[in-house]
Structures are given as C-alpha cells and as structure tokens.
C-alpha positions, 0 to 999 in steps of 0.5 A: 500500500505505501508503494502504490499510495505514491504514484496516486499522489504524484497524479494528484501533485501533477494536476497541482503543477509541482510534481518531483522529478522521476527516479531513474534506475539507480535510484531504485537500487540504491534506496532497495539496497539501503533498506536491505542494509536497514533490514539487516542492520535489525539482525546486528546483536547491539542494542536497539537504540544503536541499530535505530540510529544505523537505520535512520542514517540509512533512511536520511542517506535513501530519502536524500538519493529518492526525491527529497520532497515534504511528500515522500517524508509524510508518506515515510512518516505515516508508514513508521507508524502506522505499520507498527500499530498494525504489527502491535495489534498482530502481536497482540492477537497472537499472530507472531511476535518479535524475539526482542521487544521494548513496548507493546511486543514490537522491537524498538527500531521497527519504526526506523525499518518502516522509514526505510521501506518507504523510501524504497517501495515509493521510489520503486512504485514511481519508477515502474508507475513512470510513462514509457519516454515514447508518450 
C-alpha cells in the first residue's frame, strides 16, 4: 500500500503543477539496497537504540538519493507508524511476535525499518508507475 499510495499522489501533485522529478534506475537500487542494509542492520546483536540510529542514517542517506520532497517524508512518516500499530495489534492477537521487544511486543527500531521501506517501495512504485519516454 505505501508503494502504490505514491504514484496516486504524484497524479494528484501533477494536476497541482509541482510534481518531483522521476527516479531513474539507480535510484531504485540504491534506496532497495539501503533498506536491505536497514533490514539487516535489525539482525546486528547491539542494542536497539544503536541499530535505530544505523537505520535512520540509512533512511536520511535513501530519502536524500529518492526525491527529497515534504511528500515522500509524510508518506515515510505515516508508514513508521502506522505499520507498527498494525504489527502491535498482530502481536497482540497472537499472530507472531518479535524475539526482542521494548513496548507493546514490537522491537524498538521497527519504526526506523518502516522509514526505510518507504523510501524504497515509493521510489520503486514511481519508477515502474513512470510513462514509457515514447508518450
């Protein structure tokens, strides 16, 4: 859903004459493979403050190689957490659970990962969602 709420809101940003400038290929790499850093960095056995400071580095780095706009950082923002909320209530139903928890049975830095994720899945979902050059 954060992937897709992008390309809708470009449309609408579009009819308001302020539209970002679309990703290229290497901005669809680079914001994947940082939030595969940010993933991994959840694995890494320090403690969670550490790990959530890695990953909001590596969320600044992706927000700033994506398009930098107030847009993208509402939608990240919206996604860190509201994604969480919606992993407390799983957690809370006994769906799963998080091996290390700080609050209501979720991981301290999950948030951050939820940063990350939507820096990439949004540049992603513009890039793919892009008209082809021949339009």
């Amino acid at each position: 859903a954060v992937g897709v709420l992008r390309p809708v809101l470009d449309r609408w940003a579009l009819r308001s004459g302020s539209p970002a400038p679309l990703p290229r290929w290497m901005h669809v790499i680079v914001t994947l493979s940082l939030f595969v850093a940010a993933y991994w960095n959840s694995v890494m056995p320090l403690p969670w403050p550490y790990v959530s400071g890695m990953m909001l580095a590596t969320f600044g780095l992706g927000w700033l190689v994506s398009d930098r706009t107030p847009l993208t950082l509402g939608i990240a923002v919206t996604a860190a957490s509201g994604g969480p909320a919606v992993e407390a209530l799983l957690v809370s139903q006994g769906a799963f659970q998080h091996l290390r928890d700080t609050a209501f049975g979720l991981p301290g830095w999950l948030s951050f990962l939820y940063l990350n994720a939507a820096i990439a899945l949004t540049t992603l979902a513009r890039f793919l969602s892009a008209p082809s050059p021949a339009q």
